[in-house]
C-alpha positions in Angstrom: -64.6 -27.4 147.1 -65.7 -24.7 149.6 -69.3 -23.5 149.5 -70.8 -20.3 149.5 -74.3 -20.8 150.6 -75.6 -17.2 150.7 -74.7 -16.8 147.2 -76.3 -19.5 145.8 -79.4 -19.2 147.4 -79.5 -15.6 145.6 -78.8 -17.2 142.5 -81.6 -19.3 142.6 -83.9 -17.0 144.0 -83.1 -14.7 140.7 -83.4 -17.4 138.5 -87.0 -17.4 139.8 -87.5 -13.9 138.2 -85.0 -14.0 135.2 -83.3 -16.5 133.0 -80.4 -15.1 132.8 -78.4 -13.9 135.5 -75.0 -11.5 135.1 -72.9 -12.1 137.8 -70.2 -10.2 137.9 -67.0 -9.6 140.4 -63.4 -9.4 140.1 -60.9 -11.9 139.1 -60.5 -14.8 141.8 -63.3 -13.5 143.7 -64.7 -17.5 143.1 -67.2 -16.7 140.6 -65.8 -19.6 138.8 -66.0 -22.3 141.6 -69.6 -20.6 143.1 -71.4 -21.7 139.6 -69.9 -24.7 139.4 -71.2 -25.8 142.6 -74.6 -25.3 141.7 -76.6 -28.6 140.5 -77.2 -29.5 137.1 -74.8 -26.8 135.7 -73.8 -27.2 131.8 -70.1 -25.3 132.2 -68.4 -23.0 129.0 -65.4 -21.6 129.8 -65.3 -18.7 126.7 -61.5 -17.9 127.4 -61.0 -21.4 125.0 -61.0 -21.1 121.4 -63.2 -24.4 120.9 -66.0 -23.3 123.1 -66.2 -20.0 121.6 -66.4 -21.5 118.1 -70.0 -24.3 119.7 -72.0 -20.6 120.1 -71.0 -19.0 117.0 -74.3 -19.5 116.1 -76.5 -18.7 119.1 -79.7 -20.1 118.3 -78.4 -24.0 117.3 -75.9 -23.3 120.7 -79.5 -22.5 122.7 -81.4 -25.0 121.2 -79.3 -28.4 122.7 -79.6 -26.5 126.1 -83.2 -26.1 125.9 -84.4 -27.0 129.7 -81.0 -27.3 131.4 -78.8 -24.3 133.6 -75.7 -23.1 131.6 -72.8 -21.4 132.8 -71.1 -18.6 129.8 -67.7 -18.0 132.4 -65.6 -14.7 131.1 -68.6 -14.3 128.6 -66.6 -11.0 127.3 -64.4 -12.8 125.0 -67.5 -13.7 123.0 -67.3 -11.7 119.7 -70.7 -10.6 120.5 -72.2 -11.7 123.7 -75.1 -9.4 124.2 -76.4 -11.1 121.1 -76.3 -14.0 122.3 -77.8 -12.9 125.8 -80.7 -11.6 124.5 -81.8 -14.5 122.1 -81.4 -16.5 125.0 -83.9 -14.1 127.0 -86.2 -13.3 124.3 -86.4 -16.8 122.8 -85.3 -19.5 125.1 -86.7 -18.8 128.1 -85.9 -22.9 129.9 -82.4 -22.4 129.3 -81.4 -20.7 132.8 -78.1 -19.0 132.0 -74.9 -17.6 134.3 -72.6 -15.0 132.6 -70.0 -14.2 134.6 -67.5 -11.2 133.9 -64.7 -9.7 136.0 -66.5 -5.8 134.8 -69.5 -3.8 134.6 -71.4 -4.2 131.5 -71.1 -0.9 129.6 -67.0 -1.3 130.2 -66.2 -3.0 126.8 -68.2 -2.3 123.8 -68.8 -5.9 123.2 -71.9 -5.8 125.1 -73.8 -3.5 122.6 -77.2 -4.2 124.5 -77.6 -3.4 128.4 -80.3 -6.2 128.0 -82.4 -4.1 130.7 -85.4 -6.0 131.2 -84.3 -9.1 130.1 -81.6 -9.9 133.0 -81.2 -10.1 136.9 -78.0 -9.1 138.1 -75.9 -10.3 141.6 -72.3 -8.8 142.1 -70.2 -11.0 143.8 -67.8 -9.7 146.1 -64.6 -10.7 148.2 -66.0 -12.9 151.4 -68.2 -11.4 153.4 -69.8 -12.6 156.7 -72.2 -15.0 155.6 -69.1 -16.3 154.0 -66.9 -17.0 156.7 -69.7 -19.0 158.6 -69.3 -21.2 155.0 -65.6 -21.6 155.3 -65.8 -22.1 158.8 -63.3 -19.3 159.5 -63.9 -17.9 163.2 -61.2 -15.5 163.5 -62.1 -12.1 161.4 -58.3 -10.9 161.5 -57.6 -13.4 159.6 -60.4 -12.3 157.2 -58.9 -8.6 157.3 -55.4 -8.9 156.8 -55.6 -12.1 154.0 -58.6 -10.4 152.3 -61.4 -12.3 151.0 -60.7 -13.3 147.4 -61.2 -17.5 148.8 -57.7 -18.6 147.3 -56.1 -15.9 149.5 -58.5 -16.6 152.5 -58.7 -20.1 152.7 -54.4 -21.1 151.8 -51.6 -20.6 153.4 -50.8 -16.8 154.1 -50.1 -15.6 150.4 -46.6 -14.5 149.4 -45.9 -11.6 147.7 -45.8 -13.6 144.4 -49.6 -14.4 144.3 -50.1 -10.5 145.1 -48.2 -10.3 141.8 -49.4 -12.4 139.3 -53.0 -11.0 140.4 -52.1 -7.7 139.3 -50.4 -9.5 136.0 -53.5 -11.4 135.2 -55.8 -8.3 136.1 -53.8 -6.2 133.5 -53.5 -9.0 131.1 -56.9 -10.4 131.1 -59.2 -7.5 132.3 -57.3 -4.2 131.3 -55.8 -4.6 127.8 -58.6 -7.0 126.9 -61.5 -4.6 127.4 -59.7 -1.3 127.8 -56.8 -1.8 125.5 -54.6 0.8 127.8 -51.2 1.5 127.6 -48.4 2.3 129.3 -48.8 -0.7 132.0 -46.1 0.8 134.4 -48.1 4.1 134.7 -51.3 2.3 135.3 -50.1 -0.6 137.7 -48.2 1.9 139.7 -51.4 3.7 140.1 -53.2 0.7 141.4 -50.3 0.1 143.7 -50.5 4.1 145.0 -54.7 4.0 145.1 -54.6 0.8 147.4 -51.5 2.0 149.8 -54.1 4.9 150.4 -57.1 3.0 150.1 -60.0 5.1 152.7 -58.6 8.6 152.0 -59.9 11.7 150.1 -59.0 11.0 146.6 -56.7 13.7 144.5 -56.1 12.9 141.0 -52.7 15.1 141.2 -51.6 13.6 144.1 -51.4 10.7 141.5 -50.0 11.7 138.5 -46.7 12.5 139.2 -45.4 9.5 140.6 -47.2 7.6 137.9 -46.0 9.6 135.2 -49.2 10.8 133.7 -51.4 13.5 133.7 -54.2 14.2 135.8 -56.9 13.5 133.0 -55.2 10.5 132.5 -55.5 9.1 136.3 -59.1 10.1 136.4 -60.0 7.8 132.9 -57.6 5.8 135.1 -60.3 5.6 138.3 -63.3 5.4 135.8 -61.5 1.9 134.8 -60.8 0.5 138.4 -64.0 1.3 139.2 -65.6 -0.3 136.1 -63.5 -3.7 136.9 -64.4 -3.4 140.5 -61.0 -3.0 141.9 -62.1 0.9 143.5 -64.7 2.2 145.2 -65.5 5.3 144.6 -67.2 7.0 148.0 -68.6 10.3 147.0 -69.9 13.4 149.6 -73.5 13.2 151.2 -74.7 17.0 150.8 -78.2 18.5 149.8 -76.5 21.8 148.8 -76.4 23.1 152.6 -73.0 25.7 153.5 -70.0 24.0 154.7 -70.1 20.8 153.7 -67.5 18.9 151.2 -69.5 18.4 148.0 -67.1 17.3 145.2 -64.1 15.4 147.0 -65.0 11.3 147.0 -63.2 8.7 149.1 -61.7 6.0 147.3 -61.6 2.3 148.6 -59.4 -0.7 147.3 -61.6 -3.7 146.8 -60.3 -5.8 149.2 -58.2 -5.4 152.7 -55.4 -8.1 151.9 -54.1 -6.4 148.6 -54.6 -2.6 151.2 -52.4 -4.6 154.0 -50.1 -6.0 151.0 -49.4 -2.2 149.6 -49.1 -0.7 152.8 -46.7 -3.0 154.2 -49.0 -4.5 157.0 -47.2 -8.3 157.4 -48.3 -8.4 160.4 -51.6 -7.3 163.0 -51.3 -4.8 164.6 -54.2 -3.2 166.6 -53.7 0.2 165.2 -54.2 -1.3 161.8 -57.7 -2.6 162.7 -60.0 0.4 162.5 -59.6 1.1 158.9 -59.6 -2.3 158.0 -62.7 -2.9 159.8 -64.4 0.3 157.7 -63.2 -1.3 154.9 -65.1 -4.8 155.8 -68.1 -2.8 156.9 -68.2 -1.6 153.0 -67.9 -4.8 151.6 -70.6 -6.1 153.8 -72.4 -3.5 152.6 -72.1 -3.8 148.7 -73.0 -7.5 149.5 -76.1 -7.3 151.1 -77.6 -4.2 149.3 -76.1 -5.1 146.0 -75.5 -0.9 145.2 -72.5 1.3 145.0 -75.0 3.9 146.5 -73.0 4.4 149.9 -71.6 8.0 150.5 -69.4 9.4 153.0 -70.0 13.0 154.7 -67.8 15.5 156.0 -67.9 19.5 157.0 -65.4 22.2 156.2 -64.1 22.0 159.8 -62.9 18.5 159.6 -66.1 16.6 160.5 -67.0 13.3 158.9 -69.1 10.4 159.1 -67.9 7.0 157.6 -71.1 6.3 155.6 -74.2 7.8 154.7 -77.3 5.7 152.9 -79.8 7.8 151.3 -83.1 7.2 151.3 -86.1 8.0 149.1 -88.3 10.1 151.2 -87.0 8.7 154.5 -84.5 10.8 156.5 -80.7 9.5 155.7 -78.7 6.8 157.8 -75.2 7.7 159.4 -72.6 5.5 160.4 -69.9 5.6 162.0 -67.2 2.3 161.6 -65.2 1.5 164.9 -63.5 -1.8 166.1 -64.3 -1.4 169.7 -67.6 0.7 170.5 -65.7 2.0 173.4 -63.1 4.2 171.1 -66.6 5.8 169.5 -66.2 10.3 169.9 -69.9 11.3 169.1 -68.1 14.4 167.5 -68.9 13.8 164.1 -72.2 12.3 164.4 -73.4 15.6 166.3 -71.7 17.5 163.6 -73.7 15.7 161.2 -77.4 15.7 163.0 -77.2 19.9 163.2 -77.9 19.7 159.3 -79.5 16.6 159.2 -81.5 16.5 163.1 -83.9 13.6 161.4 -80.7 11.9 160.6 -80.9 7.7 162.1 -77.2 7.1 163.9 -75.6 3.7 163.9 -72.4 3.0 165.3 -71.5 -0.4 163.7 -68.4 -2.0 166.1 -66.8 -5.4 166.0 -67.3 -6.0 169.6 -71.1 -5.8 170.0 -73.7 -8.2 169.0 -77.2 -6.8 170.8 -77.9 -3.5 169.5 -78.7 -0.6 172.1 -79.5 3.1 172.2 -77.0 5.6 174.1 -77.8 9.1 174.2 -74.9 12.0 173.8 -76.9 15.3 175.1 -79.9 15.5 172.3 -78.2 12.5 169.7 -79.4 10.1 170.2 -77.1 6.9 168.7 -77.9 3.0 168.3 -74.7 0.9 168.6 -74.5 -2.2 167.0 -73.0 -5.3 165.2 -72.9 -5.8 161.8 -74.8 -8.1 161.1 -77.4 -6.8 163.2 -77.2 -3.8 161.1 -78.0 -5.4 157.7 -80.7 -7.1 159.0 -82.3 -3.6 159.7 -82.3 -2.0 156.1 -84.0 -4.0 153.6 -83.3 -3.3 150.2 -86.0 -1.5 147.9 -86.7 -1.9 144.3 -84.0 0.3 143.1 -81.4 -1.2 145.8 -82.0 1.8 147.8 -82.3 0.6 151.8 -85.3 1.8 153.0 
């Protein structure tokens, strides 16, 4: 069983504040084997009919867990599991509790409570750094072009059979269960179109025709991948100045293998390694700040910078993703600090480890790793960095 160390220190460090603890991520992302591997853990799998039928009634269920830690896995397929979320909360505060779901909370109607207040919440995503010290993986190509759901990561190169029966389970299990779609060609073939061009400004008509719906349709269509955590949806930076994008997001796939699996990347290739690397820099992100805040800017003349992270009454960050800090045109960046001058400019490239400051005229840019990055924007109440 691999580990994930940075993960499980989180969890206990929120059980700390809150007894129960949603944890959600999508499907093979290793929710499953992460709680397990926790000490002490009582384990329900609520995708079986028997265990379903032991917390039909919540409060005898609670009662013979009273002072032990209790993983609900797939806690969706509960009748009603916000019910039995917020007993557990209110009532029985020594039973420490996992519920683990491959969507946000408000995407199926099951979970008639948000149960704010009463939970802490971690979203797990595909590997990230901390990660690969874990499964003692030193080569990050390998990371980028396998992606970092573990079974993917850690096996032999996947075959275009496990890329499959993913996308089966996903619209078997997660889809029809809590969305109850139809017309699974239309939606599939959307998923397969959105990850092929997985980074770009997203179009809904650019969409609908090849997937045989209409435009409506392939925006309820987003709102869904995004619920399941299978998109990311990047919108503009602005404050409302002239000449700047303001309603156009970006769209990212949730994770670089199934982006090199779509776009036909079998191999690496060195051209492929930018966007991947943006893509990795995103996921790093999510992982360590634990928001979806993260926005993306760019001018009507073609400007843009990567990132943006707003701040509460602190001047915004900028970054720019490259995967050598040598290929870095300052273009963008200046672009960006004539509307924003008090504007802080990273640069975050593979091939540096000790941050430093290079100036370009009056920009002034620091240039750094990743992980030295994260270690420079602590995360606020709100998950805002700050």
């Amino acid at each position: 069983m691999w580990s994930r160390d940075y993960w499980a220190d989180k969890l206990e460090r929120l059980w700390q504040t809150r007894s129960v603890i949603w944890l959600p991520g999508v499907r093979r992302a290793g929710k499953t084997t992460l709680c397990r591997s926790l000490p002490g853990i009582e384990y329900f799998d609520c995708e079986l009919p028997r265990q379903r039928r032991e917390m039909e009634d919540p409060e005898a269920f609670l009662q013979r867990l009273r002072g032990k830690r209790t993983v609900l896995d797939e806690v969706h397929r509960l009748a009603n599991p916000s019910e039995l979320l917020k007993i557990a909360a209110d009532h029985y505060p020594d039973v420490q509790i996992i519920a683990t779901g491959s969507s946000t909370l408000g995407a199926t109607r099951k979970f008639r409570d948000s149960l704010t207040g009463r939970k802490a919440e971690i979203w797990l995503t595909p590997a990230m750094s901390q990660d690969l010290a874990s499964f003692h993986i030193e080569q990050l190509e390998r990371r980028l072009y396998r992606g970092g759901l573990p079974p993917f990561l850690l096996a032999d190169p996947p075959a275009e059979r496990d890329f499959q029966e993913w996308m089966e389970a996903y619209w078997a299990k997660d889809i029809q269960e809590l969305f109850r779609l139809e017309r699974r060609h239309s939606f599939l073939r959307f998923v397969e179109l959105l990850l092929a061009s997985s980074g770009g400004i997203f179009e809904a008509t650019r969409f609908a025709r090849p997937s045989e719906v209409s435009r409506t349709t392939i925006a309820n269509y987003l709102s869904v991948l995004e619920m399941t955590y299978v998109a990311h949806v990047v919108r503009p930076y602005s404050t409302g100045k002239t000449a700047e994008i303001v309603a156009a997001p970006k769209v990212y796939g949730f994770d670089t293998g199934f982006v090199c699996y779509f776009r036909g990347w079998h191999q690496p290739r060195r051209e492929d390694l930018g966007l991947l690397w943006e893509h990795y820099v995103l996921n790093e992100l999510h992982a360590r700040l634990q928001s979806r805040r993260i926005q993306y800017w760019r001018d009507k003349q073609g400007h843009e910078v990567d990132f943006v992270l707003a701040r509460r009454s602190k001047p915004p960050l900028a970054i720019e993703c490259k995967w050598s800090a040598s290929n870095f045109d300052p273009g963008a960046l200046k672009a960006f600090a004539t509307r924003y001058p008090t504007a802080e400019n990273f640069v975050i490239a593979q091939d540096v480890e000790r941050a430093y400051a290079r100036n370009y005229g009056a920009l002034s840019v620091t240039i750094t790793g990743l992980e030295d990055f994260v270690r420079r924007v602590e995360v606020g109440p709100e998950g805002l960095p700050v």
